[in-house]
N, CA, C and O atoms as a CHARMM CRD file, in Angstrom:
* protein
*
  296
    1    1 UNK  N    -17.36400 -17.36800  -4.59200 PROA 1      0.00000
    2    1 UNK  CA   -16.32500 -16.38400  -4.34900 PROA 1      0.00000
    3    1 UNK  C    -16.93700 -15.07900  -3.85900 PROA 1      0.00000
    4    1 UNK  O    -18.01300 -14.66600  -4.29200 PROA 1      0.00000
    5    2 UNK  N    -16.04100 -14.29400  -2.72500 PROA 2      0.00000
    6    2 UNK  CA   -16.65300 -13.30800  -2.86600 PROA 2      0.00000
    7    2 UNK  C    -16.30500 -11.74400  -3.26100 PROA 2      0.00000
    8    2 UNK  O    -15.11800 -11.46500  -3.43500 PROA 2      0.00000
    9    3 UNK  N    -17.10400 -10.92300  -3.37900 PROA 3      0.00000
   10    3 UNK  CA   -17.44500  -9.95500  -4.50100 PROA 3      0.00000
   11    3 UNK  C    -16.39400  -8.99400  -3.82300 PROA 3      0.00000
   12    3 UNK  O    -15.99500  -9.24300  -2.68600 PROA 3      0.00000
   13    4 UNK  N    -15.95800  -7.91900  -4.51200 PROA 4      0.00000
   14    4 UNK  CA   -15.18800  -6.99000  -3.87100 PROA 4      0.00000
   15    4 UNK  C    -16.01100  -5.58600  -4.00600 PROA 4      0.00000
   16    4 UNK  O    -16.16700  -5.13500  -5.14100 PROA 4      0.00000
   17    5 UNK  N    -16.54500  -4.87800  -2.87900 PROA 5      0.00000
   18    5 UNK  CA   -17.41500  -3.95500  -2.84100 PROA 5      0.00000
   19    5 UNK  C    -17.54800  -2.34200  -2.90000 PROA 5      0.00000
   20    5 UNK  O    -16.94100  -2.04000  -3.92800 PROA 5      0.00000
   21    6 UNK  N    -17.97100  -1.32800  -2.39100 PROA 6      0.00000
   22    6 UNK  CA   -17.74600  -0.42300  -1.90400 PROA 6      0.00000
   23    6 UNK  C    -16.51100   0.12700  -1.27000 PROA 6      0.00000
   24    6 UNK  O    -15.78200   1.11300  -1.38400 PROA 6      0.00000
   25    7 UNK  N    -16.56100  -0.44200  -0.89300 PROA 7      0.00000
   26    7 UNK  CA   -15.30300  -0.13500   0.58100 PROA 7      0.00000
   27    7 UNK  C    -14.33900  -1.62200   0.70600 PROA 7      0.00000
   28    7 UNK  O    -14.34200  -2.41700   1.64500 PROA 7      0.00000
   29    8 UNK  N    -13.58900  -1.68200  -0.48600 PROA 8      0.00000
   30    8 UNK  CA   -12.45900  -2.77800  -0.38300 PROA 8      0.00000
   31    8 UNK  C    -11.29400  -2.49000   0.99000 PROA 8      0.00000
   32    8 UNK  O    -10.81800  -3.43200   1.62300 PROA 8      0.00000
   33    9 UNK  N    -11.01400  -1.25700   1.24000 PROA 9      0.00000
   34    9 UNK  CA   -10.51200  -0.93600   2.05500 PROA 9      0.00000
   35    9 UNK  C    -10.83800  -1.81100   3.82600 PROA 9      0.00000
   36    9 UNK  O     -9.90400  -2.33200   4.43500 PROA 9      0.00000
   37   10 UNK  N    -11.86900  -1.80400   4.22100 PROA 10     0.00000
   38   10 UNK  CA   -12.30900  -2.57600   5.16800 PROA 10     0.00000
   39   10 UNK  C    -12.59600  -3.84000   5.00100 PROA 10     0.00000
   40   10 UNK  O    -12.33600  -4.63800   5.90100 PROA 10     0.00000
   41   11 UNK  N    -13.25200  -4.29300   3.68000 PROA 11     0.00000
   42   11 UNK  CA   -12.80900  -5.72100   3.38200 PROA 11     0.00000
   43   11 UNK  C    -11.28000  -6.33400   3.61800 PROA 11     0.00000
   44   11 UNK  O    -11.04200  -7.28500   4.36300 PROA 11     0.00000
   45   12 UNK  N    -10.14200  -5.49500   2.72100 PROA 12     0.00000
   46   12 UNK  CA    -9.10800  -5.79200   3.18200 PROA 12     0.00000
   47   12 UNK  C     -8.73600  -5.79600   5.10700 PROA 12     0.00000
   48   12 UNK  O     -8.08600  -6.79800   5.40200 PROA 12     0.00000
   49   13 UNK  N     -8.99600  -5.02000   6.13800 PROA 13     0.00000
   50   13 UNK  CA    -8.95500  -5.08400   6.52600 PROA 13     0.00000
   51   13 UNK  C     -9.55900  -6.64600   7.34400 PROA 13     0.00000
   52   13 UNK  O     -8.74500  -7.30100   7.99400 PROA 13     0.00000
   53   14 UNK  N    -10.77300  -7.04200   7.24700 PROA 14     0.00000
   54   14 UNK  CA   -11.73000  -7.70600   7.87300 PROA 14     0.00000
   55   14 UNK  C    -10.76200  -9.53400   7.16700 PROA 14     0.00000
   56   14 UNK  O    -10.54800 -10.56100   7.81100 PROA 14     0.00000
   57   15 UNK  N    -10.44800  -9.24400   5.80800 PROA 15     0.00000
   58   15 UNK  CA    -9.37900 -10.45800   5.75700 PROA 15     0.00000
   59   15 UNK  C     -8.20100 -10.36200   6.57500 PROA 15     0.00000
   60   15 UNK  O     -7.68700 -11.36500   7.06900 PROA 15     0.00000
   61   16 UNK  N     -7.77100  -9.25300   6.73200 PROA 16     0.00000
   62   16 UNK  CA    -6.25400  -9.16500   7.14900 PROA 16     0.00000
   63   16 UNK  C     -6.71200  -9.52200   8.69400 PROA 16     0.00000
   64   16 UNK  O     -5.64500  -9.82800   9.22500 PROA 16     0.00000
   65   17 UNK  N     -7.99100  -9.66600   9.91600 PROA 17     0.00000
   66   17 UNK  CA    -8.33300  -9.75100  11.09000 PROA 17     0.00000
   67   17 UNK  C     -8.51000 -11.33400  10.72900 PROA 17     0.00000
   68   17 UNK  O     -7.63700 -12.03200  11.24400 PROA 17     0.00000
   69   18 UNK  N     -9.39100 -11.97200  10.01100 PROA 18     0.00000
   70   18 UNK  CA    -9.20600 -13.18300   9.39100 PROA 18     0.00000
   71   18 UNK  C     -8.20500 -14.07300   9.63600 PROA 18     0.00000
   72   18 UNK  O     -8.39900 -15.09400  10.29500 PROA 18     0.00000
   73   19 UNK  N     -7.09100 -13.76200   9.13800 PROA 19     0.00000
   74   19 UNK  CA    -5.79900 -14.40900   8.60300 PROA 19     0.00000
   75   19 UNK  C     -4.77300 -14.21400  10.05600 PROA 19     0.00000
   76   19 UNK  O     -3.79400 -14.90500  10.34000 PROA 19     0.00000
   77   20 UNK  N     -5.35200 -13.03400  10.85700 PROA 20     0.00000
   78   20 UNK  CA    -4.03700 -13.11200  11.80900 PROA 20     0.00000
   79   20 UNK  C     -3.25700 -12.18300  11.16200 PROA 20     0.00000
   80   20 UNK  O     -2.25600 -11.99700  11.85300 PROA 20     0.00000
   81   21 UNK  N     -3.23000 -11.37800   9.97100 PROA 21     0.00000
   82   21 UNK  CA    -2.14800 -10.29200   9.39100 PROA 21     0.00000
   83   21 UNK  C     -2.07000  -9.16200   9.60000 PROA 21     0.00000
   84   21 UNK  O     -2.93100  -8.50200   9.01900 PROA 21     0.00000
   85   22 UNK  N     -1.22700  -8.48900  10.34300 PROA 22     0.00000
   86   22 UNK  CA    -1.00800  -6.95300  10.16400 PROA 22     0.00000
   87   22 UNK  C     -0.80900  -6.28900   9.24200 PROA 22     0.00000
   88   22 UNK  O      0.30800  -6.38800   8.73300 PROA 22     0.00000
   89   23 UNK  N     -1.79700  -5.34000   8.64200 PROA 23     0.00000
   90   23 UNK  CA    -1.41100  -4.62900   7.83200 PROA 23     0.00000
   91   23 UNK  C     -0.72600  -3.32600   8.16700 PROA 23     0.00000
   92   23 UNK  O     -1.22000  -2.54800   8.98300 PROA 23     0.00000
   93   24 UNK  N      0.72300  -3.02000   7.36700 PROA 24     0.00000
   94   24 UNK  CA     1.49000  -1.40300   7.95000 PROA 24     0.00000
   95   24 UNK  C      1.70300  -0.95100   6.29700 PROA 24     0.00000
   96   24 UNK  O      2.67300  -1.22000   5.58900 PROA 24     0.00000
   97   25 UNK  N      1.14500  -0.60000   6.12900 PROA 25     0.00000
   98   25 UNK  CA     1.61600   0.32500   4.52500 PROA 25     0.00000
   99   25 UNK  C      2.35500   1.19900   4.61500 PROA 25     0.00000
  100   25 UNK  O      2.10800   1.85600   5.62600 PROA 25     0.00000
  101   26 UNK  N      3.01100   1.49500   4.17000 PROA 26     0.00000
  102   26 UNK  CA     4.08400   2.15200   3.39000 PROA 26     0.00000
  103   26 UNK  C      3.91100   3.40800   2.66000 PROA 26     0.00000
  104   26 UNK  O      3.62400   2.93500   1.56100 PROA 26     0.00000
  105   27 UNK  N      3.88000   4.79100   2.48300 PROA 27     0.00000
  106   27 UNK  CA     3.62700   5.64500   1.89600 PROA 27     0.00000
  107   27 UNK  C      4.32500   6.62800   1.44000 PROA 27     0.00000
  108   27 UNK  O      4.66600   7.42800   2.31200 PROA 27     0.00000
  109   28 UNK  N      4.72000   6.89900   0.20300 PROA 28     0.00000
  110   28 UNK  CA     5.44600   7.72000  -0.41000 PROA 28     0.00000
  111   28 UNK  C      4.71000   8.30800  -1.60700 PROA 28     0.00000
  112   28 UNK  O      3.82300   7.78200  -2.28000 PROA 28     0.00000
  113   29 UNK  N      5.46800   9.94500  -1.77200 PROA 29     0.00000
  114   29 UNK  CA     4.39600  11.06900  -2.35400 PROA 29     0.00000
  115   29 UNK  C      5.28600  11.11900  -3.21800 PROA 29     0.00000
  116   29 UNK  O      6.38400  10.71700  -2.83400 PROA 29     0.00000
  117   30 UNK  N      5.19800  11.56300  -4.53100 PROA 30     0.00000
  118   30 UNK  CA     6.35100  12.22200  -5.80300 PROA 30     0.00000
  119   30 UNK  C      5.19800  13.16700  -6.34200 PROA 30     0.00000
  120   30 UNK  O      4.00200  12.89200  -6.24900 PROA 30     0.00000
  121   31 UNK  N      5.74600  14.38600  -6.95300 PROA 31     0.00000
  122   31 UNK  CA     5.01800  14.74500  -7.80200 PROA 31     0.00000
  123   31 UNK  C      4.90800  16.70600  -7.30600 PROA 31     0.00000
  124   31 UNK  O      5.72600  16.80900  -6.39200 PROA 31     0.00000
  125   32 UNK  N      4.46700  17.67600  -7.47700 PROA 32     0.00000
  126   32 UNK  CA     4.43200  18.69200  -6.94500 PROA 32     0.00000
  127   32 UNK  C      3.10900  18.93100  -5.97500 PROA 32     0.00000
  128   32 UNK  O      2.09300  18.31700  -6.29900 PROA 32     0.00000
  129   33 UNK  N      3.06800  19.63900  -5.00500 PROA 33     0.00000
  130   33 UNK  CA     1.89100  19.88500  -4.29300 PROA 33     0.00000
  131   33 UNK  C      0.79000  19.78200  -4.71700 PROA 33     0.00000
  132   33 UNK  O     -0.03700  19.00500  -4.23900 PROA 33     0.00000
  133   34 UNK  N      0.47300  20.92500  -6.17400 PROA 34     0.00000
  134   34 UNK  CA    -0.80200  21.14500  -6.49700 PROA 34     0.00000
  135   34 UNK  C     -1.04100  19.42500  -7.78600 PROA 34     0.00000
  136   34 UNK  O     -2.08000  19.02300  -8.31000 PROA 34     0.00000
  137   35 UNK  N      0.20000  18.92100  -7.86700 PROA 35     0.00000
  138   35 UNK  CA    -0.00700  17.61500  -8.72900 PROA 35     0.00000
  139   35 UNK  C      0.59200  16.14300  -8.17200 PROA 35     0.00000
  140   35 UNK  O      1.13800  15.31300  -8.89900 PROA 35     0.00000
  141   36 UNK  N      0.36100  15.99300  -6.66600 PROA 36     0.00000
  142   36 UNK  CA     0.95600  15.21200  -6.59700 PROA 36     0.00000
  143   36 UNK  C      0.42800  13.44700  -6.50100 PROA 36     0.00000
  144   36 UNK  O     -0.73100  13.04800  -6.38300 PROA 36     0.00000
  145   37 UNK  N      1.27100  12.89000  -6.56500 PROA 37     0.00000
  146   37 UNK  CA     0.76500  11.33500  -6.85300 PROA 37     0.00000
  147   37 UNK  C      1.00200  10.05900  -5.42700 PROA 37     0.00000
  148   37 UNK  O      2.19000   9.95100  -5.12200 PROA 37     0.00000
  149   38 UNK  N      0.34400   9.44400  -4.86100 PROA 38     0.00000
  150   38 UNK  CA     0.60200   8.79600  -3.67200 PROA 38     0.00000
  151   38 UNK  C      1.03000   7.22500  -4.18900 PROA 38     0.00000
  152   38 UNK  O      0.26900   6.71900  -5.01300 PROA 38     0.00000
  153   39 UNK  N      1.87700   6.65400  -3.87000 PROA 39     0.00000
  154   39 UNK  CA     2.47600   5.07200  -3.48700 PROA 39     0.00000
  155   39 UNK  C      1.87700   4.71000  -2.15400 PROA 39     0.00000
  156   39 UNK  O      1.61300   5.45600  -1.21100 PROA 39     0.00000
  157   40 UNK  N      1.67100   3.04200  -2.30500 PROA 40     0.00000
  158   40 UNK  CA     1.31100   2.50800  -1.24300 PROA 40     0.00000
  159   40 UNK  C      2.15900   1.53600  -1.55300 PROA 40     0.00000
  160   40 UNK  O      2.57500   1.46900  -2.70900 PROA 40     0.00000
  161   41 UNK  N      2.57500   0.59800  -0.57300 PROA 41     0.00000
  162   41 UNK  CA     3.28700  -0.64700  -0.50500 PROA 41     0.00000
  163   41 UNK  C      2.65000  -1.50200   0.27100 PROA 41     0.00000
  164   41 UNK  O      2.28600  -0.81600   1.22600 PROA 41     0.00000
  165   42 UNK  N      2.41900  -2.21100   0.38100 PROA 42     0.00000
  166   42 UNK  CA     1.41600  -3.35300   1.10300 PROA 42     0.00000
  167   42 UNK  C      2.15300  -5.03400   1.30900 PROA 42     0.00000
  168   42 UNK  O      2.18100  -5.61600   0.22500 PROA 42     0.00000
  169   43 UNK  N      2.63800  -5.73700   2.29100 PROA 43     0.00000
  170   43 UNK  CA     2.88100  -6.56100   2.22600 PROA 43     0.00000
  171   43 UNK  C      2.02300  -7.82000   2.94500 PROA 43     0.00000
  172   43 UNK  O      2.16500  -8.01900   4.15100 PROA 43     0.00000
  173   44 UNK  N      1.42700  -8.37700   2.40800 PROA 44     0.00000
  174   44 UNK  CA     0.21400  -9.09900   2.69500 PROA 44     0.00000
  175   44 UNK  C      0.61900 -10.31100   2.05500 PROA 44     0.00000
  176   44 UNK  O      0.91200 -10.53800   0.88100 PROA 44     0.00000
  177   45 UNK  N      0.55100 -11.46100   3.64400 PROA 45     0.00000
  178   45 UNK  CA     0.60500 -12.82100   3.09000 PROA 45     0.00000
  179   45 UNK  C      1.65400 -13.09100   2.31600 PROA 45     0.00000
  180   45 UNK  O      1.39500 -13.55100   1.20400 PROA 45     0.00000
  181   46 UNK  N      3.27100 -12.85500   2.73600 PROA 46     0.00000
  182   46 UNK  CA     4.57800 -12.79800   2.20500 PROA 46     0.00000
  183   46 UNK  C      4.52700 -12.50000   0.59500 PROA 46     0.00000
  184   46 UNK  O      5.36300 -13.06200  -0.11200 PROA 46     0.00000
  185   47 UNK  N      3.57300 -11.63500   0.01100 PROA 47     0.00000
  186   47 UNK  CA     3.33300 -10.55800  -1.49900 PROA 47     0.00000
  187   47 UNK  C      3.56800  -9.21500  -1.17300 PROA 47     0.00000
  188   47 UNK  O      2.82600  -8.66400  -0.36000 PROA 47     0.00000
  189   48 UNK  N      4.35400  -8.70800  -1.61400 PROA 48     0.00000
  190   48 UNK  CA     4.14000  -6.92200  -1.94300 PROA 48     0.00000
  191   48 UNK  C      3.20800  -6.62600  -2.89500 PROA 48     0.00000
  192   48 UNK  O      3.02200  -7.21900  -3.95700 PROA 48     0.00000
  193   49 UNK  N      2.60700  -5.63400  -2.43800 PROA 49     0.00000
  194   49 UNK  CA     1.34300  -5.16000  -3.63800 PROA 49     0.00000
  195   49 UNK  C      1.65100  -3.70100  -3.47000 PROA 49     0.00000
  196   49 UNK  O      1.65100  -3.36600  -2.28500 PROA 49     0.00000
  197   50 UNK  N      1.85200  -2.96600  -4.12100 PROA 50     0.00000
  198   50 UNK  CA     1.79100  -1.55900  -4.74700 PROA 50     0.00000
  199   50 UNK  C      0.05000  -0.93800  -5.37200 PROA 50     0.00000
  200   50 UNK  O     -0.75100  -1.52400  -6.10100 PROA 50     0.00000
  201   51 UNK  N     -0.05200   0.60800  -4.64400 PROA 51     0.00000
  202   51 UNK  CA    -1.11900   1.04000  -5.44000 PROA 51     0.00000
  203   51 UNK  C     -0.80400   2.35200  -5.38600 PROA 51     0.00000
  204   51 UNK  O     -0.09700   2.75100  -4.46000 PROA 51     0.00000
  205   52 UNK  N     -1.31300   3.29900  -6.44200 PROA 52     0.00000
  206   52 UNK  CA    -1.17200   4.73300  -6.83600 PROA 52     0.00000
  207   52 UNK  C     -1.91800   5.68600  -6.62000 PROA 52     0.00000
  208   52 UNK  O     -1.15300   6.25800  -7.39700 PROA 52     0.00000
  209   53 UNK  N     -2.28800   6.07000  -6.48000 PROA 53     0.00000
  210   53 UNK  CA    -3.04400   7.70400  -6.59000 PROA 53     0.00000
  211   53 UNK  C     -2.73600   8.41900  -6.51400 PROA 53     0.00000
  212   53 UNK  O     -1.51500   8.56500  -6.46800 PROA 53     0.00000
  213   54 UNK  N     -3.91700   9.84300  -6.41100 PROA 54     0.00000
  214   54 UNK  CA    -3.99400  11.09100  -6.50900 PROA 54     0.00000
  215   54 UNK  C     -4.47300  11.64600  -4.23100 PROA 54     0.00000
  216   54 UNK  O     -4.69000  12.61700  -3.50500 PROA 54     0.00000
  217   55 UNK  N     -4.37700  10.41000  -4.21400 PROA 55     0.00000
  218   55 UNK  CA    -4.44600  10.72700  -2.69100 PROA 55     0.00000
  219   55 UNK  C     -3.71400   9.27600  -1.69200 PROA 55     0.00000
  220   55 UNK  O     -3.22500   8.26000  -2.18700 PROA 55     0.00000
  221   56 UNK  N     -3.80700   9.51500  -0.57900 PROA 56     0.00000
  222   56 UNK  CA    -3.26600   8.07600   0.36900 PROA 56     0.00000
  223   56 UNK  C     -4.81200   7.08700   0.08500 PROA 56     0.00000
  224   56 UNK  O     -4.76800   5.98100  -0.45300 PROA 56     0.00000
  225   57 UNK  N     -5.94100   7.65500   0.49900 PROA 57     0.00000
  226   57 UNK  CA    -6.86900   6.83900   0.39800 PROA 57     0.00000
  227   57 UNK  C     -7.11700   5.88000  -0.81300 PROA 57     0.00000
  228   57 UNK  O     -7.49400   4.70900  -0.83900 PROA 57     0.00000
  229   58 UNK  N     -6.74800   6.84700  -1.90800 PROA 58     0.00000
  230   58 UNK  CA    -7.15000   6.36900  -3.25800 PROA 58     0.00000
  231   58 UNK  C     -5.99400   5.45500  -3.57500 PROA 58     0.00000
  232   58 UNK  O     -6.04100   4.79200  -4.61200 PROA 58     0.00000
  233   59 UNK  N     -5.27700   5.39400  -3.01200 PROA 59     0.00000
  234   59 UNK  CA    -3.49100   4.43400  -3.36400 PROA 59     0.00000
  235   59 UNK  C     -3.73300   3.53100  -2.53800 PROA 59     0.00000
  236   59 UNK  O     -3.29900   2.49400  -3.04000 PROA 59     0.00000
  237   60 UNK  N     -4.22600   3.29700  -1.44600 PROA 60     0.00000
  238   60 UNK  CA    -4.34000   2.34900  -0.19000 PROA 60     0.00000
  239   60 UNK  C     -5.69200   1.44400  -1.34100 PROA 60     0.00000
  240   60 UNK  O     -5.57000   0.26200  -1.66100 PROA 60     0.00000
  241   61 UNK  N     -6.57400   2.10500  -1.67100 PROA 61     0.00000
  242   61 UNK  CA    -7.81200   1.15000  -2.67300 PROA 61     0.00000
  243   61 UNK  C     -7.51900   0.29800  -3.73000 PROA 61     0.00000
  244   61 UNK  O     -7.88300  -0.87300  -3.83400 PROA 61     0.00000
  245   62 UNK  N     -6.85900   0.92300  -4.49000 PROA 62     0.00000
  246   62 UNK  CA    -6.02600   0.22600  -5.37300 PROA 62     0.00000
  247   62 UNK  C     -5.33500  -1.35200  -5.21800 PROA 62     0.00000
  248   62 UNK  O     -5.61600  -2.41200  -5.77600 PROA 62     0.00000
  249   63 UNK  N     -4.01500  -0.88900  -3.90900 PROA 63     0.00000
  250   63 UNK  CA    -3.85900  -1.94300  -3.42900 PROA 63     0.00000
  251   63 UNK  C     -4.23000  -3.02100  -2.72600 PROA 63     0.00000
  252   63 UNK  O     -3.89400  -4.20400  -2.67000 PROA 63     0.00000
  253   64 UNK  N     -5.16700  -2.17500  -2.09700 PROA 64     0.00000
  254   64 UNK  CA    -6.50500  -3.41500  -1.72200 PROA 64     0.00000
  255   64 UNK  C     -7.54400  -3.95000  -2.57000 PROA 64     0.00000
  256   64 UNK  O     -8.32500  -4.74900  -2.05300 PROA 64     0.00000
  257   65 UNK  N     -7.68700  -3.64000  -3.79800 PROA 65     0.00000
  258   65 UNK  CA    -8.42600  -4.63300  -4.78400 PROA 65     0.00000
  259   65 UNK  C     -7.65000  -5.62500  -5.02600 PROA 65     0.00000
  260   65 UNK  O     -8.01800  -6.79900  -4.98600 PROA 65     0.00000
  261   66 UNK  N     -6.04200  -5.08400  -5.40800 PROA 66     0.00000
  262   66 UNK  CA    -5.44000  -6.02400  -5.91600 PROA 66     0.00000
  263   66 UNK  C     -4.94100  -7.31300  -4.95800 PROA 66     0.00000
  264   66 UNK  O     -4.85100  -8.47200  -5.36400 PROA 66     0.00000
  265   67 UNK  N     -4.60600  -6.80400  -3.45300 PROA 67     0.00000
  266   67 UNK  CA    -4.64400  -8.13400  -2.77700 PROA 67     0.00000
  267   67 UNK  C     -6.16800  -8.80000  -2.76100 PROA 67     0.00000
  268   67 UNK  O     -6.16300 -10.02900  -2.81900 PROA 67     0.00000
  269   68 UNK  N     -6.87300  -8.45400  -2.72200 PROA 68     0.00000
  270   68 UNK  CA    -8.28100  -9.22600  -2.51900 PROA 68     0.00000
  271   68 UNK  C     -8.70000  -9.75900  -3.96800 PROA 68     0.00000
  272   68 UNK  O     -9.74400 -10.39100  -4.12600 PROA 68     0.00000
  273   69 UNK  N     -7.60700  -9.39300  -5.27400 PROA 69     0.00000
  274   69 UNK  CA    -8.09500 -10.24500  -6.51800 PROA 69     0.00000
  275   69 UNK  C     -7.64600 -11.19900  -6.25500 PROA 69     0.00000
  276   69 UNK  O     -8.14100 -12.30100  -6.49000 PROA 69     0.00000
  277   70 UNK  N     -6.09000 -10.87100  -5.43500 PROA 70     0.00000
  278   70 UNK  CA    -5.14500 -12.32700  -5.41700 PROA 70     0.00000
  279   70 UNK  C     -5.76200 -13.49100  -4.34900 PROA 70     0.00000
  280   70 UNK  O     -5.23200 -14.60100  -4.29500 PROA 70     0.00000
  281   71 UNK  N     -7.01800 -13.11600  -3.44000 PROA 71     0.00000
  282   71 UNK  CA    -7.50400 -14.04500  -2.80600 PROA 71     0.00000
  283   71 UNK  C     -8.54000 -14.24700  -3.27800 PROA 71     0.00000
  284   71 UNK  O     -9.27400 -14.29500  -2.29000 PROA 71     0.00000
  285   72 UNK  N     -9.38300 -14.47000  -4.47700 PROA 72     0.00000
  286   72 UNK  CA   -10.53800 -14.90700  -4.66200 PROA 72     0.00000
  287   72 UNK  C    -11.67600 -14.03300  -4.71400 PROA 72     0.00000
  288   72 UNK  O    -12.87900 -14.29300  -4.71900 PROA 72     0.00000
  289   73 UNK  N    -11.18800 -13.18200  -4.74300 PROA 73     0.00000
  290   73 UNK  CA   -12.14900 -11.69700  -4.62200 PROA 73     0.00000
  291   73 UNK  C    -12.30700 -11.63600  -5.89400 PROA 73     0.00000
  292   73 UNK  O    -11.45900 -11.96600  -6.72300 PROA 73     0.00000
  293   74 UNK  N    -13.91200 -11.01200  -6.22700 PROA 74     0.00000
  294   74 UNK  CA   -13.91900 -10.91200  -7.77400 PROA 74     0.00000
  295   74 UNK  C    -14.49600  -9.70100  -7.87600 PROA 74     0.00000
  296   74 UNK  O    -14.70300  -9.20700  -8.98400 PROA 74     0.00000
């Protein structure tokens, strides 16, 4: 199996070139300026995956561990 690394973000990507899948995320902010919190939505391989943060980058990571747990990624 393989490992999920540094930069899951381009892994996800490099599966999603793989598979033939477009990835378009989804992004929505709640929270106040100086506190706010980022949503990602991810639909990969007919799954929605959701991830959170304190930024887009850090919400986009999230959800890319979690699709790449759901493929064998460890």
């Amino acid at each position: 199996m393989p490992r999920i690394n540094k930069d899951p973000i381009n892994q996800l990507n490099n599966l999603a070139q793989q598979k033939g899948i477009k990835i378009n995320p989804q992004f929505s902010s709640s929270g106040t300026q100086n506190n706010e919190e980022w949503t990602v939505d991810i639909e990969f391989d007919g799954t929605n995956y959701t991830g959170k943060g304190s930024s887009k980058p850090e919400a986009k990571k999230v959800a890319a561990i979690k699709i790449l747990k759901d493929h064998g990624y460890t």
